[in-house]
Backbone as JSON Lines, residues from 0, in Angstrom:
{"i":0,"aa":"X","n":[83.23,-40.68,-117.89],"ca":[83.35,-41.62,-118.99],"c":[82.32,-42.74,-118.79]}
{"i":1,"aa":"X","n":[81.27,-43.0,-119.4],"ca":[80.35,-44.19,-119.87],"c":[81.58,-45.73,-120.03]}
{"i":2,"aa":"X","n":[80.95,-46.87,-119.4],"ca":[81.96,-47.86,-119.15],"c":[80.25,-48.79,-118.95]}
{"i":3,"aa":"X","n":[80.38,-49.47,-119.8],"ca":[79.5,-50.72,-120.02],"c":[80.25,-51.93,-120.95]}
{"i":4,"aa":"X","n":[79.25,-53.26,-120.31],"ca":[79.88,-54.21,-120.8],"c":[78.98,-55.04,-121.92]}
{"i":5,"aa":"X","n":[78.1,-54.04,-122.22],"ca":[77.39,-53.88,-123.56],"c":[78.03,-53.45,-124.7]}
{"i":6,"aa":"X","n":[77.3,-53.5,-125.83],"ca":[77.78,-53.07,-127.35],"c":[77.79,-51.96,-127.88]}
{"i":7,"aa":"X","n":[76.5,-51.59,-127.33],"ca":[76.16,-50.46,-127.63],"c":[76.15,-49.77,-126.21]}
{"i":8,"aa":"X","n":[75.47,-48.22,-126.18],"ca":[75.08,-47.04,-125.72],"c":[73.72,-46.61,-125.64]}
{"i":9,"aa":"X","n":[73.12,-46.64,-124.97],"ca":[71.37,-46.09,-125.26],"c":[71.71,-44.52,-125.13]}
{"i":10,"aa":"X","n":[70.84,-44.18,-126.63],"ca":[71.19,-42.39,-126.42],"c":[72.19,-42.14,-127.66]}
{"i":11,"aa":"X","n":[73.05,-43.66,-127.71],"ca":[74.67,-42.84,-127.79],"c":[74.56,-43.5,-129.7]}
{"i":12,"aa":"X","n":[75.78,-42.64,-130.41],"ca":[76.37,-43.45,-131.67],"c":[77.44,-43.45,-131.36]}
{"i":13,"aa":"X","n":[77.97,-44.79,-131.64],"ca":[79.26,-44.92,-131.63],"c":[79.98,-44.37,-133.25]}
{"i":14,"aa":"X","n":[80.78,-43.6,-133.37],"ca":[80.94,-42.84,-134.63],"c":[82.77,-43.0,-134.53]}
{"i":15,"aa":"X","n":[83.52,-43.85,-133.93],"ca":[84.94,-44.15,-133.74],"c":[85.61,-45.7,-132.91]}
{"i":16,"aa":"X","n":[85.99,-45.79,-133.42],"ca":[86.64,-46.85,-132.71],"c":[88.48,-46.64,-132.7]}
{"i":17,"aa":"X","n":[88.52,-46.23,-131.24],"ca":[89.84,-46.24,-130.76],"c":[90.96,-47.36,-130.77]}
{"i":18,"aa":"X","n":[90.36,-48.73,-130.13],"ca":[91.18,-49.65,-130.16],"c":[90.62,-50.11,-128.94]}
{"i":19,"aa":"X","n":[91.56,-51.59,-128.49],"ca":[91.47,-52.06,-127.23],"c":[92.14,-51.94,-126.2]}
{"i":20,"aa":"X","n":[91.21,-51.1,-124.88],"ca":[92.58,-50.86,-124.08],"c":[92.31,-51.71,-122.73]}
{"i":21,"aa":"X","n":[93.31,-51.34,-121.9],"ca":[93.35,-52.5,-120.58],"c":[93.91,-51.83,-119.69]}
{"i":22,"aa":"X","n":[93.51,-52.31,-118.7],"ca":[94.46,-51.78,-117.13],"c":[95.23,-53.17,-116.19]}
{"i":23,"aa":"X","n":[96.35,-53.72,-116.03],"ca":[96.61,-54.29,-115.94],"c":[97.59,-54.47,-114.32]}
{"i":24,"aa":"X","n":[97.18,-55.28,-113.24],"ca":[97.76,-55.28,-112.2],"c":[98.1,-56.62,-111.4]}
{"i":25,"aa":"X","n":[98.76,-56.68,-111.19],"ca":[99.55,-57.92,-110.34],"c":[99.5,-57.85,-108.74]}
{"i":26,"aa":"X","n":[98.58,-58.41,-108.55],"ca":[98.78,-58.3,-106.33],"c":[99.01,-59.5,-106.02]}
{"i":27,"aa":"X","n":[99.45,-59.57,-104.42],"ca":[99.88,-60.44,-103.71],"c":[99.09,-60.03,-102.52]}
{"i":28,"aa":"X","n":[98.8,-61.23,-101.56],"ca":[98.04,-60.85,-100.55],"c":[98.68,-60.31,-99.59]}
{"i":29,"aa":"X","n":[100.53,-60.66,-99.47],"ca":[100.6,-59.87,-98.39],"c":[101.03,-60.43,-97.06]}
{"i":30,"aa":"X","n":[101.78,-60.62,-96.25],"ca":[102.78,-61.56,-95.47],"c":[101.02,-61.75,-94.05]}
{"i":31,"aa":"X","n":[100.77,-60.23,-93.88],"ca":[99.39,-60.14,-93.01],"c":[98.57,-60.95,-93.49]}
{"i":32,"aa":"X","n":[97.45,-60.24,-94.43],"ca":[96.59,-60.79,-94.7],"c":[96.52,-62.15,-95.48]}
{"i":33,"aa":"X","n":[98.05,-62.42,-95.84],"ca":[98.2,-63.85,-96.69],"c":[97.82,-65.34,-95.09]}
{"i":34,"aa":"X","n":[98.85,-64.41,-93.83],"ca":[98.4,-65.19,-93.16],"c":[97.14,-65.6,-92.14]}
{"i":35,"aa":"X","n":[96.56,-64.67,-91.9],"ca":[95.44,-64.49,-91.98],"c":[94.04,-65.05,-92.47]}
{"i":36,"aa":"X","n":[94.08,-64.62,-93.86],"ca":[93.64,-65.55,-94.87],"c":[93.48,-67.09,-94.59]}
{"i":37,"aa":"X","n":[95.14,-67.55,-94.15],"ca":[95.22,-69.0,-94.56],"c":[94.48,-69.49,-92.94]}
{"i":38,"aa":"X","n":[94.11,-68.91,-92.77],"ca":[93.65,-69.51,-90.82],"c":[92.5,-69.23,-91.26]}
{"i":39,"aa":"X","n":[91.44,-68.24,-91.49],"ca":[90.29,-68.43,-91.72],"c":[90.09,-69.44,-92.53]}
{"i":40,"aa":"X","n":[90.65,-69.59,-94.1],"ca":[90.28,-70.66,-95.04],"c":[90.21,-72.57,-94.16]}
{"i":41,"aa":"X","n":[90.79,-72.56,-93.3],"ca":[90.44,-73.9,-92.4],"c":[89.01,-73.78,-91.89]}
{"i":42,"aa":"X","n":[88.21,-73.1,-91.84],"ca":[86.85,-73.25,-91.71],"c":[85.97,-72.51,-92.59]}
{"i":43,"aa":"X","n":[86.33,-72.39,-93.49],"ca":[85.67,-72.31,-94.67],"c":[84.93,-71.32,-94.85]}
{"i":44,"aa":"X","n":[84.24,-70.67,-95.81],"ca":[83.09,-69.6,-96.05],"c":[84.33,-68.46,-96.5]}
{"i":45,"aa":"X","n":[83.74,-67.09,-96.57],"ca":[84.25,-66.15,-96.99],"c":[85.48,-65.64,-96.53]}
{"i":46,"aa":"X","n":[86.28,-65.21,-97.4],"ca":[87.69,-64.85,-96.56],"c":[88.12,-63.21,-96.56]}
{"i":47,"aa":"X","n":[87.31,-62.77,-95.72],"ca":[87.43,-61.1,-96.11],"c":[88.84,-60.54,-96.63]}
{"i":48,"aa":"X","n":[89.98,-61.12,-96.08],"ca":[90.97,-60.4,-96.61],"c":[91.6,-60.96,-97.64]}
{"i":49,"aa":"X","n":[91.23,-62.01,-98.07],"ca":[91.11,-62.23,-99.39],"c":[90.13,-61.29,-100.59]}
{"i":50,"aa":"X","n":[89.18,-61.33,-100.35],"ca":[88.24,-60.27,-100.95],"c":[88.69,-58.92,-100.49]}
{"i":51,"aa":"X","n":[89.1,-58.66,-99.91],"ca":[89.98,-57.13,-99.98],"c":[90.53,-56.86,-100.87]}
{"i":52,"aa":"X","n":[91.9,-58.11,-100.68],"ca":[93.32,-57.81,-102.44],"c":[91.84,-58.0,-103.74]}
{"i":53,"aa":"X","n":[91.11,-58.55,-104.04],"ca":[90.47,-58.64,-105.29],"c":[89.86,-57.8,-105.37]}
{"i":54,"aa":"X","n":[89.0,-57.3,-104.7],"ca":[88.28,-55.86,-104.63],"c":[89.58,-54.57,-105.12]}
{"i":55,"aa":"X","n":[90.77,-55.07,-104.28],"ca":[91.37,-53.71,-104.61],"c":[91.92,-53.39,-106.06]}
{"i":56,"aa":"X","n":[92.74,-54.7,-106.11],"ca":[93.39,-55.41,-107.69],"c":[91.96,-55.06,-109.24]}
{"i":57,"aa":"X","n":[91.11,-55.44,-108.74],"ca":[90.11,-55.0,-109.48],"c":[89.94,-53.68,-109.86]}
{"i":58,"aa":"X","n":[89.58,-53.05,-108.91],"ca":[89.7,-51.28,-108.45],"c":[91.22,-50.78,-109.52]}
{"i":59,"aa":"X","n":[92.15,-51.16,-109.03],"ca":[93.32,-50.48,-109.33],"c":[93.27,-50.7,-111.08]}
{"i":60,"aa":"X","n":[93.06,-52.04,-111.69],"ca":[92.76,-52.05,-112.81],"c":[91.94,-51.37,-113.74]}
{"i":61,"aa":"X","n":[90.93,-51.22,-112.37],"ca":[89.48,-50.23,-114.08],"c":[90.3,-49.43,-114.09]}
{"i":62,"aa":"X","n":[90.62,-48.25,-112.99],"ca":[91.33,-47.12,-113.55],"c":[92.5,-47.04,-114.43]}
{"i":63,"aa":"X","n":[93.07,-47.82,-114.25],"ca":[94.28,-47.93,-115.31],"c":[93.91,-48.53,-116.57]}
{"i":64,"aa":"X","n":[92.31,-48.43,-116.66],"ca":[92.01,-49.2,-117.8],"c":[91.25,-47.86,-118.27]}
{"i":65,"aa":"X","n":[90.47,-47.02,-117.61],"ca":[89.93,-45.47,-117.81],"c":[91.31,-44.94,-118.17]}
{"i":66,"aa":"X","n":[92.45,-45.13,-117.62],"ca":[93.31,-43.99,-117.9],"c":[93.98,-44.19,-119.5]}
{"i":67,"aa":"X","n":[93.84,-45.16,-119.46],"ca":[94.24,-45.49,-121.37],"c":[93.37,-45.27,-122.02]}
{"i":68,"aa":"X","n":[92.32,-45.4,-121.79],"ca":[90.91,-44.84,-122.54],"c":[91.08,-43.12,-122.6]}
{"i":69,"aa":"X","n":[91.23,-42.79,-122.02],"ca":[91.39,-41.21,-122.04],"c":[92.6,-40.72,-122.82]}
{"i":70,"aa":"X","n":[93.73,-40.99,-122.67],"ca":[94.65,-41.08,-123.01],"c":[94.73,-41.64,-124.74]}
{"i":71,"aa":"X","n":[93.76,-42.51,-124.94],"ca":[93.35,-42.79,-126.58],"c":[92.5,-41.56,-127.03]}
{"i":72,"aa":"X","n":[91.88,-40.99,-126.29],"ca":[90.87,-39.71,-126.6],"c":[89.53,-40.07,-126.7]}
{"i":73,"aa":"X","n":[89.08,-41.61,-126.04],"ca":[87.68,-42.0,-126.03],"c":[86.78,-41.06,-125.09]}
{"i":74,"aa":"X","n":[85.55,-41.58,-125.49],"ca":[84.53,-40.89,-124.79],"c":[84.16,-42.18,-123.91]}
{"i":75,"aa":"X","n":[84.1,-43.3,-124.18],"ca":[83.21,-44.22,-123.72],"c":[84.15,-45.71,-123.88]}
{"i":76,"aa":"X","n":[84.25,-46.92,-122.97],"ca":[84.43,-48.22,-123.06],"c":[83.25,-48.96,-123.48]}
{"i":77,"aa":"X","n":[82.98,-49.68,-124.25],"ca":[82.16,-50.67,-124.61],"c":[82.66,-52.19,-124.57]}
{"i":78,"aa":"X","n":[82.12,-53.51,-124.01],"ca":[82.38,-54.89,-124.01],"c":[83.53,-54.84,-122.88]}
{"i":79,"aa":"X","n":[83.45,-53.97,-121.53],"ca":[84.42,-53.95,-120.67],"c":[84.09,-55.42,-120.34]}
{"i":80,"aa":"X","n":[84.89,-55.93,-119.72],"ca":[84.98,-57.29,-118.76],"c":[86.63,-57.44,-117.88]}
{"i":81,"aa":"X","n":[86.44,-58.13,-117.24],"ca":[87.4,-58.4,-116.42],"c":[87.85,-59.66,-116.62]}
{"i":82,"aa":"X","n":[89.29,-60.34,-116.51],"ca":[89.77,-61.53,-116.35],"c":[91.11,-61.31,-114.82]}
{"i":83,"aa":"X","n":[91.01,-62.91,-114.84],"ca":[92.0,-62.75,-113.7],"c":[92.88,-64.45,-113.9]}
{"i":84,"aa":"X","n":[94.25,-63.96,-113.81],"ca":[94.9,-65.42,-113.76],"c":[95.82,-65.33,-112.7]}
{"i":85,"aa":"X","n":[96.31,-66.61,-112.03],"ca":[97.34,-66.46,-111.29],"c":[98.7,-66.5,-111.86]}
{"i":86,"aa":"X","n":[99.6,-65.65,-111.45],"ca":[100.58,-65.35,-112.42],"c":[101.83,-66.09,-111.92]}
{"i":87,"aa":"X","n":[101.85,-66.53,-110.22],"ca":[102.78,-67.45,-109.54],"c":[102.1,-67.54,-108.3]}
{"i":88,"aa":"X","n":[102.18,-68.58,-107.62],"ca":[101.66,-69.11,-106.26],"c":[101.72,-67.88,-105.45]}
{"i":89,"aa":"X","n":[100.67,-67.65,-105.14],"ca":[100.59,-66.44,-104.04],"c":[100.14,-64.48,-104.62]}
{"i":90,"aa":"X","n":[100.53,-64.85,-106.17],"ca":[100.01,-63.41,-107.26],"c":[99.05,-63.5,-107.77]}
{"i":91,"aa":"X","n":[98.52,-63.08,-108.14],"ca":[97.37,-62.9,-109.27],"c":[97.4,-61.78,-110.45]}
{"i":92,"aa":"X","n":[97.32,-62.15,-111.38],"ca":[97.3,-60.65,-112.41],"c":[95.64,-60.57,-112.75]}
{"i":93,"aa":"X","n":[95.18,-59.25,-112.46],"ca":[93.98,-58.76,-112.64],"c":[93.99,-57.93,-114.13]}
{"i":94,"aa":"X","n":[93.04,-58.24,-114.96],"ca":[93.04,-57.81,-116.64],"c":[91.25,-56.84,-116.31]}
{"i":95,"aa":"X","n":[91.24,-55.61,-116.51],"ca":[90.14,-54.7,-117.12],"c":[90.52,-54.38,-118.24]}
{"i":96,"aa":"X","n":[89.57,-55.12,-119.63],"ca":[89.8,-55.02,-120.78],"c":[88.51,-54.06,-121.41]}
{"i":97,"aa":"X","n":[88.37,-53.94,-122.56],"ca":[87.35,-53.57,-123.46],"c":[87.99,-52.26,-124.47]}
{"i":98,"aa":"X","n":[86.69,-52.24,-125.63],"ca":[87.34,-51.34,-126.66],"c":[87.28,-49.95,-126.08]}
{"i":99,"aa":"X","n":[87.87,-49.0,-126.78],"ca":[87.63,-47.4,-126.72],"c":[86.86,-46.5,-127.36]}
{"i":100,"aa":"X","n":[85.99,-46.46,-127.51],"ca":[84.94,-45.69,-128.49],"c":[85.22,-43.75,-128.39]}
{"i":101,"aa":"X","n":[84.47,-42.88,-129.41],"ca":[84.7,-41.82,-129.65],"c":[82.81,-42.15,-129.76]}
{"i":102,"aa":"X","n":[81.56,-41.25,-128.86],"ca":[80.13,-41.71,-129.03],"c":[79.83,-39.78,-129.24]}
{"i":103,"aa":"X","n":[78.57,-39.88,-129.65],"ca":[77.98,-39.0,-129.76],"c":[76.48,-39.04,-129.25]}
{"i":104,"aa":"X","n":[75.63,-38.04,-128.73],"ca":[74.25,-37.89,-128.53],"c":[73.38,-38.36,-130.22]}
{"i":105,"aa":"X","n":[72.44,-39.7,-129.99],"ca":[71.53,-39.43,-131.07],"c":[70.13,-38.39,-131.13]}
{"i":106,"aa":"X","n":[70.31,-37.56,-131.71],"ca":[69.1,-36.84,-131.74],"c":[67.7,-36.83,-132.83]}
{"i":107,"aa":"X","n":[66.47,-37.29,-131.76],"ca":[65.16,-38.07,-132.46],"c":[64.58,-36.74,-133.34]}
């Protein structure tokens, strides 16, 4: 499946529009890596196991954001993007959004 956060498709026509779909996930860092986390963050710079849960939360979202896309009968996501809010002290809800297209080959 083609997944850009463009409008279009080079190559492609968009000849359907499915709707808007999303993959949607909620993480927590985790009793380990929450504490963990909070001991590195006292000296500052990158917090790998912090960037783990977001990397993963991210991850777990596109696909559940491909799997509704498929599941609509698209060929292709167009205007994907990501949002992220905290949903309670210590969660985060991770959003992979964008529409569902049905594309075809243009031929010159």
């Amino acid at each position: 499946m083609i997944v850009t956060t463009g409008n279009e498709i080079a190559g492609y026509q968009i000849i359907e529009y499915r709707g808007v779909i999303r993959g949607i996930v909620v993480r927590s860092t985790g009793i380990a890596r929450g504490l963990v986390g909070g001991i590195r963050s006292i000296g500052g710079g990158n917090i790998p196991e912090y960037a783990d849960v977001c990397e993963e939360a991210r991850r777990h979202a596109y696909e559940l954001m491909l799997q509704h896309a498929r599941e609509a009968g698209a060929d292709a996501i167009i205007g994907m993007r990501y949002d992220a809010t905290e949903f309670m002290q210590g969660a985060t809800e991770v959003l992979a959004y964008g529409t569902a297209v049905k594309i075809q080959p243009v031929h010159f």
